[in-house]
Backbone as a ProteinNet text record, in pm:
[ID]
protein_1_A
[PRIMARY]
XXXXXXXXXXXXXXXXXXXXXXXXXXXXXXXXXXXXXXXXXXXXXXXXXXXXXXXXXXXXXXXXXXXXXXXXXXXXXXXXXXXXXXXXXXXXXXXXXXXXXXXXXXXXXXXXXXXXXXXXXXXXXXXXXXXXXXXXXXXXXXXXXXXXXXXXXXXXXXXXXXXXXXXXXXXXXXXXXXXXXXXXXXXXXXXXXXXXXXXXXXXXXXXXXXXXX
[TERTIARY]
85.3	0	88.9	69.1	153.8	51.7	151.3	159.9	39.8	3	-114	-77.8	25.2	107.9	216.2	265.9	405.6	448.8	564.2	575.9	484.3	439.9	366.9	232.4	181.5	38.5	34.4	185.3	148.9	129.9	247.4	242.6	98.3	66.9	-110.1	-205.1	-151.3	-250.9	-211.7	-134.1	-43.3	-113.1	-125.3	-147.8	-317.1	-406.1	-535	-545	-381.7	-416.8	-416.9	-437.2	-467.5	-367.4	-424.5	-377.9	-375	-255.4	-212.4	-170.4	-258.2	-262.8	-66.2	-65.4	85.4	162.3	80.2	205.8	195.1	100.9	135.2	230.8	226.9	328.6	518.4	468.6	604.7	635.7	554	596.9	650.9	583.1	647.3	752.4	817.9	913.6	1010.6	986.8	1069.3	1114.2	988.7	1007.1	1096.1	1116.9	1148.3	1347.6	1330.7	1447.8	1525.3	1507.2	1574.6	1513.5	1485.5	1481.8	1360.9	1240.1	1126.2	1058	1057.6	924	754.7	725.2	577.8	471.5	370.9	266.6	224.6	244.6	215.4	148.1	114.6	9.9	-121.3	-131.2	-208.4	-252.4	-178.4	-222.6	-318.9	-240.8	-265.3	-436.6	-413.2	-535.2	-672.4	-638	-708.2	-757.3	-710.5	-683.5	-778.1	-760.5	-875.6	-1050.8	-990.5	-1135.3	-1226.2	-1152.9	-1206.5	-1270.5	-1171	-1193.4	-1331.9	-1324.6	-1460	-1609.9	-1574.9	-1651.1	-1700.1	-1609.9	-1657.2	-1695.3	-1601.3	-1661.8	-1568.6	-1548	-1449.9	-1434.9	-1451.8	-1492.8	-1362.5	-1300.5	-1125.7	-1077.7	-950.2	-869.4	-748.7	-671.8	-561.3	-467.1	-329.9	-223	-119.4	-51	61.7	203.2	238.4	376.2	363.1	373.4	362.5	434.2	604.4	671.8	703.5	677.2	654.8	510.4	406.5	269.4	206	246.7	171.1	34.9	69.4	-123.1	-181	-158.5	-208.6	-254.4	-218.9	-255.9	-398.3	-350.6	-499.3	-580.1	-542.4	-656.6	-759.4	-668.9	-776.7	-835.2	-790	-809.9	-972	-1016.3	-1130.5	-1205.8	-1199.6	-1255.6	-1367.3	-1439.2	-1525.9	-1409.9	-1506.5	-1445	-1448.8	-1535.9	-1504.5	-1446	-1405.3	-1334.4	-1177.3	-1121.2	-959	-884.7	-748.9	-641.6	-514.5	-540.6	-428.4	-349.2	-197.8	-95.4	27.9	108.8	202.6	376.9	456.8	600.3	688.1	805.4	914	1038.2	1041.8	1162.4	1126.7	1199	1208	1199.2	1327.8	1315.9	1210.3	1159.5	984.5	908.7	865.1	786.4	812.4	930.7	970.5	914.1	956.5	897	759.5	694.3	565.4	485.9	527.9	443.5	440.5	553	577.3	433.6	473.1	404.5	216.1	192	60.6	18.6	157	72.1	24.6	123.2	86.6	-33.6	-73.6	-171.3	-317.9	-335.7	-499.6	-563.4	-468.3	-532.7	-528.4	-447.1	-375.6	-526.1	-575	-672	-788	-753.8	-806.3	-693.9	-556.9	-413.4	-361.7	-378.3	-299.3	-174.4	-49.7	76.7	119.1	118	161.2	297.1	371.1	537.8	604.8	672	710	707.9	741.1	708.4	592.9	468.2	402.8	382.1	487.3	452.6	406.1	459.1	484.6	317.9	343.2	197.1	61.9	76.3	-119.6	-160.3	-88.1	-139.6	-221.9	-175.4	-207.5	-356.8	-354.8	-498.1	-601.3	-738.4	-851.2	-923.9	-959.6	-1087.6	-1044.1	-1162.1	-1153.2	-1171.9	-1157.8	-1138.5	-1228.4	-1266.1	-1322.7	-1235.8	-1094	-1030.2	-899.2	-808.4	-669.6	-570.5	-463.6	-376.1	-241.2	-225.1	-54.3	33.1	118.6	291.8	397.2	481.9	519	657.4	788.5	893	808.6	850.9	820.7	828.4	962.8	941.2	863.8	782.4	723.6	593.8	521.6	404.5	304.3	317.3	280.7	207.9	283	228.8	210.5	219.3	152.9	-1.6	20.6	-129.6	-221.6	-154.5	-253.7	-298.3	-233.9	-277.1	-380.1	-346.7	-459.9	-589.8	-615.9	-733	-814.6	-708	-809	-885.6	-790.6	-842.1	-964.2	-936.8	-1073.5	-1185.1	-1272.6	-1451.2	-1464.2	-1638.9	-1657.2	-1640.3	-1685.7	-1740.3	-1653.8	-1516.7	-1402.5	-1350.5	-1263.6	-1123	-993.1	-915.8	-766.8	-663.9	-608.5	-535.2	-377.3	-330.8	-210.7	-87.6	12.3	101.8	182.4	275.1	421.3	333.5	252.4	247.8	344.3	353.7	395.5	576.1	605.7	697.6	829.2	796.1	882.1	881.6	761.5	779.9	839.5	936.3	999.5	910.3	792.3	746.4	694.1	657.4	659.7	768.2	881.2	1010.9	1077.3	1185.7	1266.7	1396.4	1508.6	1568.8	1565.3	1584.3	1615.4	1748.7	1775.5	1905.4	1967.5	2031.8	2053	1998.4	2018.8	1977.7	1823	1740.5	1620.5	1524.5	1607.8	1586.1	1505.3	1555.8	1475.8	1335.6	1313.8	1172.9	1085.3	1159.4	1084.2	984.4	1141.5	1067.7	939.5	977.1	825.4	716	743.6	621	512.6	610.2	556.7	498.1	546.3	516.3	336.2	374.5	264.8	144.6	147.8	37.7	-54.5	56	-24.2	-82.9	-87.4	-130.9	-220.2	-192.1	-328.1	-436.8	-415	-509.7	-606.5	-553.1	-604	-667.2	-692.4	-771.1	-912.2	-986.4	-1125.5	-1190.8	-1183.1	-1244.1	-1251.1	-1182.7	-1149.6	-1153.3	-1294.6	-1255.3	-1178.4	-1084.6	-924.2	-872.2	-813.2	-764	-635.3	-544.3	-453.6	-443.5	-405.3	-428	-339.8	-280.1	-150.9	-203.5	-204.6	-201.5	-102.5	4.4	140.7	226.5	274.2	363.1	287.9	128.8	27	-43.5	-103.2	-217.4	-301.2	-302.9	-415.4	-521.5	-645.9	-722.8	-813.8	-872.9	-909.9	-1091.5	-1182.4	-1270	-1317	-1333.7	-1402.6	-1506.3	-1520.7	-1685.5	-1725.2
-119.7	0	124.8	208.6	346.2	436.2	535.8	635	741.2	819.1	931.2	1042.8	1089.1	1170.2	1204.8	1265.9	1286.9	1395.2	1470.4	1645.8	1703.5	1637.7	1697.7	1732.8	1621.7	1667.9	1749.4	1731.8	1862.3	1954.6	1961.6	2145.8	2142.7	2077.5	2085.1	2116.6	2050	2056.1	2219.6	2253.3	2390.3	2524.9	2475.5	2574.8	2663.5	2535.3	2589.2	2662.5	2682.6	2795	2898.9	2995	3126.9	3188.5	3303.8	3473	3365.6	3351.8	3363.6	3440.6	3426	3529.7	3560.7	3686	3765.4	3678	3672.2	3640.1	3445.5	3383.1	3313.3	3199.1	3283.3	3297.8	3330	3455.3	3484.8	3342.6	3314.7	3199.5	3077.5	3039.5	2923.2	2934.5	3060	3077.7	3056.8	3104.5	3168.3	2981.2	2942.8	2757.3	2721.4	2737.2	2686.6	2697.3	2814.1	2868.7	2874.1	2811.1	2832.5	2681.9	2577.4	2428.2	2444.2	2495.4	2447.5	2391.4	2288.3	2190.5	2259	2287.7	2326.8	2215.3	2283.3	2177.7	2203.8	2023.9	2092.3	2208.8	2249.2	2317.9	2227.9	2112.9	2035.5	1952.1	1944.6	1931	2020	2160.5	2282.6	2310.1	2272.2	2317.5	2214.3	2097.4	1972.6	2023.5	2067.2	2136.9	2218.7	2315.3	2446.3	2405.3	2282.8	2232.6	2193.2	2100	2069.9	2184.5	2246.9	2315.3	2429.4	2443.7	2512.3	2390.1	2296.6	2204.5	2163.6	2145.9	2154.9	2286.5	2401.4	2497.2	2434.2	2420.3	2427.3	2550.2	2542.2	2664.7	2681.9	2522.8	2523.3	2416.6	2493.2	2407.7	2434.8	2286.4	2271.8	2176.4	2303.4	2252.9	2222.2	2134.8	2093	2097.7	2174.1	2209.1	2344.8	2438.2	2576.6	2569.1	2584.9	2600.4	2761.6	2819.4	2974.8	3030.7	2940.2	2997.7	2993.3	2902.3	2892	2780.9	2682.9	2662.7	2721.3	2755.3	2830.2	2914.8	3067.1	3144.9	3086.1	2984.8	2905.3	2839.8	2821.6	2798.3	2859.5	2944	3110.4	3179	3156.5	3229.3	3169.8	3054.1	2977	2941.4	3007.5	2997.5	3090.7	3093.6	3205.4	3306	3454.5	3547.5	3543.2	3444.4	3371.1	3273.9	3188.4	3110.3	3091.7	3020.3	3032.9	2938.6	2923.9	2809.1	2793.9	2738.5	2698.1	2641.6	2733.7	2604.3	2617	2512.4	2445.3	2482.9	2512.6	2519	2542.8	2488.7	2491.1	2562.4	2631.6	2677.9	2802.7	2916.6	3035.4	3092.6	3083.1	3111	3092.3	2996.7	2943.9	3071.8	3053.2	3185.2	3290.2	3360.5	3490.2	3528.3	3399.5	3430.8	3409.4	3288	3321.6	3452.9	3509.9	3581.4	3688.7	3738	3833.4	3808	3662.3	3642.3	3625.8	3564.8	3621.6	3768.4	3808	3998.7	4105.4	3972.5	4071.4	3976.7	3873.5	3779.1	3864	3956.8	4015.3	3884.1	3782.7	3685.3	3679.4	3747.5	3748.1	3745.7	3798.2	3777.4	3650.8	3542.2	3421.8	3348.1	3371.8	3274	3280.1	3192.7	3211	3085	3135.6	3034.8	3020.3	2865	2817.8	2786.5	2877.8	2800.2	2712.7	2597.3	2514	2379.9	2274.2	2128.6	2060.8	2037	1992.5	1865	1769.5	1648.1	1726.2	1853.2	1889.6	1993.2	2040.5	2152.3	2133.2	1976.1	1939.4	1839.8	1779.6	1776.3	1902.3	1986.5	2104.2	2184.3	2110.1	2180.3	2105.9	2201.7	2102.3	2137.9	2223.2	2219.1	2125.9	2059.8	2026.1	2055.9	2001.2	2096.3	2021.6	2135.9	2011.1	1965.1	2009.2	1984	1994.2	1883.1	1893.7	1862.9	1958.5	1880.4	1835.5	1753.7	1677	1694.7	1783.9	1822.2	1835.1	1723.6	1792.5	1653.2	1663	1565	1432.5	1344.7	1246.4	1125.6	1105.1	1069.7	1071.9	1160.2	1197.4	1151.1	1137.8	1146.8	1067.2	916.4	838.5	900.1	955	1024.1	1130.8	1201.2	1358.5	1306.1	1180.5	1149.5	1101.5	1019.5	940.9	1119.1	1228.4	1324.1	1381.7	1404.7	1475.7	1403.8	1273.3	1158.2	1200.7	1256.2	1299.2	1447.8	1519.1	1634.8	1645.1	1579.6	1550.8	1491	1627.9	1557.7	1459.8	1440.1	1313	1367.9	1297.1	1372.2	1475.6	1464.8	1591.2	1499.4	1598.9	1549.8	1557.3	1480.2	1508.3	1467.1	1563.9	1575.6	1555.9	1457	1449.8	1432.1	1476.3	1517.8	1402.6	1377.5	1319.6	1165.1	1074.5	942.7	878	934.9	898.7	896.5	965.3	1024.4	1041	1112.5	1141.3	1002.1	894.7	773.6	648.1	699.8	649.8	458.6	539.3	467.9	339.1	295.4	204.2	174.3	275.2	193.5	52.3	1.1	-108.7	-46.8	69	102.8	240.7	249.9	368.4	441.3	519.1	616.1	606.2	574.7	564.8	699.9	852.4	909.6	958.4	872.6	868.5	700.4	612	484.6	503.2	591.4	604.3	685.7	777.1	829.2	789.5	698.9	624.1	486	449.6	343.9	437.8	519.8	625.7	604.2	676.8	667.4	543.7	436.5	323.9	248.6	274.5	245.9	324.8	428.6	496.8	444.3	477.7	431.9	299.8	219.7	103.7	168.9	196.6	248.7	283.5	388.2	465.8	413.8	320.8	277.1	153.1	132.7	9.9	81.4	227	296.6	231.6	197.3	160.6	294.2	371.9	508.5	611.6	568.7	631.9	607.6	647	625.2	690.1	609.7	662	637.1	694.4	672.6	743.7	738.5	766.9	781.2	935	983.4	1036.9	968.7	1008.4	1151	1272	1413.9	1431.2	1566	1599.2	1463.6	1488.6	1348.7	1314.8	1263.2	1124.9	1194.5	1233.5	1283.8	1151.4	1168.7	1053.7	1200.7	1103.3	1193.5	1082.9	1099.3	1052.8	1159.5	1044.3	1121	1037.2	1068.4	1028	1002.1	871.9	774.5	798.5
0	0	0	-63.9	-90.1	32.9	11.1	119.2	83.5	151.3	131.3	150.9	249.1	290.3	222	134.5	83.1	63.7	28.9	70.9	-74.9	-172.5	-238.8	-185.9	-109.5	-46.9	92.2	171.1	209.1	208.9	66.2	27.8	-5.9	-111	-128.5	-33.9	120	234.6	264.2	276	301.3	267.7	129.6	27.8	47.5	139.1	196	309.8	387.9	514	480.9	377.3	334.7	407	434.2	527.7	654.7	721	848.9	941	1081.3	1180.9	1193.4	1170.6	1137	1279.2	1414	1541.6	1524.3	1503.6	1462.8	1363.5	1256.9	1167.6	1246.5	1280.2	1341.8	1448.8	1519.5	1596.5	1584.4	1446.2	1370.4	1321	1248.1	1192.9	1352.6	1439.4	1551.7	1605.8	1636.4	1663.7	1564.2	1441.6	1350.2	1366.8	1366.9	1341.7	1494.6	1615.8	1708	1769.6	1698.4	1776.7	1856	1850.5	1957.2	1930.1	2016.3	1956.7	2017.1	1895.3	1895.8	1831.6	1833.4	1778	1641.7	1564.5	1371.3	1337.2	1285.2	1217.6	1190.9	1150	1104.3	1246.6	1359.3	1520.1	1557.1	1539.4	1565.6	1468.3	1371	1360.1	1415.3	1364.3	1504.8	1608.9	1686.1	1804.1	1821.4	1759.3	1714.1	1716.3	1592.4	1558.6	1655.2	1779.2	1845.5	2006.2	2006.6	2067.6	2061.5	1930.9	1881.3	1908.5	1868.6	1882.4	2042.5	2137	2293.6	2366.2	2316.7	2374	2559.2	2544.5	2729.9	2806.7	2923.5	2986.8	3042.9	3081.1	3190.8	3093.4	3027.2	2934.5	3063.1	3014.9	3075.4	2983.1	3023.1	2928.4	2983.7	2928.9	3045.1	2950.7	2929	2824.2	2774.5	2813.5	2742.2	2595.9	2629.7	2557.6	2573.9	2411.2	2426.2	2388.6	2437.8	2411.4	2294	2173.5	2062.2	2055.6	2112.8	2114.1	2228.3	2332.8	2420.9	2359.3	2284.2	2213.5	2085.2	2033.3	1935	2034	2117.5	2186.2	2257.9	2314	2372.4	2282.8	2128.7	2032.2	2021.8	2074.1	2007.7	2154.3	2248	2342.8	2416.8	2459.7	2501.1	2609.7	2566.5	2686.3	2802.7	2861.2	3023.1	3049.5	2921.1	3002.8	3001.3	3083.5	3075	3024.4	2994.7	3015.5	3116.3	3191.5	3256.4	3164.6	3191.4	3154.1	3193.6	3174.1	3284.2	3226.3	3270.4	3187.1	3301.2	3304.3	3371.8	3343.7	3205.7	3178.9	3200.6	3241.3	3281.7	3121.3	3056.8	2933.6	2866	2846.1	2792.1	2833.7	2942.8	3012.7	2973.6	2944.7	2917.1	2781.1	2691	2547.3	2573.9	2626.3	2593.7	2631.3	2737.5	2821	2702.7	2637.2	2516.4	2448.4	2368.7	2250.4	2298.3	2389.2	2469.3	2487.8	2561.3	2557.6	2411.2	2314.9	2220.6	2129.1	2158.9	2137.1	2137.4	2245.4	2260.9	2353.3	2425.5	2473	2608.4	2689.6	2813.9	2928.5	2836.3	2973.9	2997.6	2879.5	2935.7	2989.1	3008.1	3015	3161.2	3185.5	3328.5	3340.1	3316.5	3319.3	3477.3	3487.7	3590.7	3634.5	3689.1	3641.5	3740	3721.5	3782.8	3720.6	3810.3	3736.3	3764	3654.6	3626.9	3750.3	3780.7	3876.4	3965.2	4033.1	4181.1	4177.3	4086	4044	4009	3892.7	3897.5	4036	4129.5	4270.2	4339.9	4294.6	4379.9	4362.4	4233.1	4158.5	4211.5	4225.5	4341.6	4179.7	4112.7	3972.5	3912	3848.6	3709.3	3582.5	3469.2	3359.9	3240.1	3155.8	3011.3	2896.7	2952.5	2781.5	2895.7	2826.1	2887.4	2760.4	2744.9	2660.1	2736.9	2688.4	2706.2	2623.2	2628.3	2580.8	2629.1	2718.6	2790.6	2739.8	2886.3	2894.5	2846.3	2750.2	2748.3	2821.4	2918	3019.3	3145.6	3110.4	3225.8	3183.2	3070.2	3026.7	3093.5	3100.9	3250.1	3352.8	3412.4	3548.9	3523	3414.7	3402.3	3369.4	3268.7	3246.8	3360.4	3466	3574.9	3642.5	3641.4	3765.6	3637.8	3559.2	3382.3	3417.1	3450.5	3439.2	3609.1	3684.7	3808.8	3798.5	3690.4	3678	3583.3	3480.5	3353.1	3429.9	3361.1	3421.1	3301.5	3382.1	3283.5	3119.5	3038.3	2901	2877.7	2936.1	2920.2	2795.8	2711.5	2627.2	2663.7	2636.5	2663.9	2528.5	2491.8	2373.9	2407.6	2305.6	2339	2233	2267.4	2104.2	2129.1	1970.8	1971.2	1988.6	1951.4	1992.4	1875.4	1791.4	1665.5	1674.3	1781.7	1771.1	1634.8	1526.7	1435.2	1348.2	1393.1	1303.8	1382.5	1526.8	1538.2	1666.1	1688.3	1790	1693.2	1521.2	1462.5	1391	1434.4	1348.1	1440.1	1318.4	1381.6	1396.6	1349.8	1311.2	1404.8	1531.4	1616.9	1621.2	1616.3	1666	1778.5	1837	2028.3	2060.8	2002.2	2080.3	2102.5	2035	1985.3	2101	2119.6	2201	2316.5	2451.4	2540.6	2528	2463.2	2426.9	2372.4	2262	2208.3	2285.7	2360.2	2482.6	2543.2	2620.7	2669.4	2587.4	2466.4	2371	2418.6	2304.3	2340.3	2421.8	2542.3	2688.9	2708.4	2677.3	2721.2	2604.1	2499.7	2364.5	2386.3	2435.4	2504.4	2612.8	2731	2848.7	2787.5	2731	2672.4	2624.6	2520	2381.6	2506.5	2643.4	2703.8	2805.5	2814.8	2917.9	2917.3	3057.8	3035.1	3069.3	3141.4	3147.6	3061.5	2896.1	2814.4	2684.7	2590.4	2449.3	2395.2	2358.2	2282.3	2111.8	2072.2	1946.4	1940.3	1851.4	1841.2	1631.9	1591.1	1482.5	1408.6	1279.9	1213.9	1165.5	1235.2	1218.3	1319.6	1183.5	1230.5	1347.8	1442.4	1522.5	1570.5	1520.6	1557.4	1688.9	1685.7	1818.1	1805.9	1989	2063.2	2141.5	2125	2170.6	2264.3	2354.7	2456.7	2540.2	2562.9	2585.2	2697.5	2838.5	2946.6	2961.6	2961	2988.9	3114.3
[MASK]
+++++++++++++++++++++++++++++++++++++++++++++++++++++++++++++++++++++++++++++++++++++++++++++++++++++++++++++++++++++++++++++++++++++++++++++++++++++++++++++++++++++++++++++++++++++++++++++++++++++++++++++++++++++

């Protein structure tokens, strides 16, 4: 069976995002050009979709980065409601807080800074939409504390299952081996949740999406 995906159909897929929001743009280029892992465009817009589609009043994110789906996501959210989200790097924070103030979004965003293990204990709300981006080693137990926070009939979105291809390859990199173990580790975990209809979706590095029974 041949492929469906190839750089011709992305550019093709590409070629339908029209006029892009100018800080967005700048952001990708900025991820691009200085190593950050952000979320595809084709995640990113996933993302959106759904988000329009639930309408979530308490999104929760657990990987800032420098604020680019945070920003699409507030972008598609009502004017009452918020996103929590989670980041540990000082640097991270500094840029995002920039690229948020100049977002027009700051006032649904509230960044949590610290490490995620030590910080979603601490949280007593729950939320209707959670995403997962964060250390891949960690993903495990960022997910068991995500599953106390998600109400019922909540979603939880999660990046990288795919990781770069590498989580169905035979042929790993050593420096690519241990994350990949994570991945893997976790995908099973995941795909065998009973509290959770799950799937896992070759858009951008394979999003799993997860919805509470």
């Amino acid at each position: 069976m041949g492929k469906i995906i190839y750089p011709a159909q992305l550019k093709y897929l590409e070629s339908f995002r029209g006029d892009k929001d100018t800080l967005i743009q700048e952001m990708e280029e900025y991820a691009d050009q200085n190593s950050v892992p952000i979320l595809s465009w084709q995640s990113a817009e996933l993302l959106e979709q759904l988000i329009k589609m639930i309408k979530p009043k308490r999104v929760l994110e657990i990987g800032t980065a420098i604020g680019y789906s945070t920003i699409r996501i507030a972008k598609n959210i009502s004017r009452k409601s918020v996103v929590h989200t989670i980041e540990k790097s000082e640097d991270n924070i500094a840029l995002a807080n920039d690229f948020i103030g100049r977002s027009g979004q700051a006032n649904k965003i509230e960044i949590f800074a610290g490490n995620a293990l030590q910080l979603l204990p601490r949280l007593d709300k729950k939320y209707d939409f959670i995403f997962l981006d964060a250390d891949k080693q960690d993903y495990k137990r960022l997910f068991d504390y995500s599953m106390i926070l998600l109400k019922r009939g909540a979603v939880i979105f999660v990046d990288n299952l795919l990781w770069h291809g590498y989580a169905a390859g035979k042929s790993i990199p050593s420096t690519q081996r241990a994350s990949t173990r994570h991945i893997r580790d976790f995908n099973k975990m995941f795909m065998l949740q009973r509290n959770l209809k799950t799937t896992i979706l070759p858009v951008g590095d394979g999003v799993g999406i997860g919805i509470k029974n």
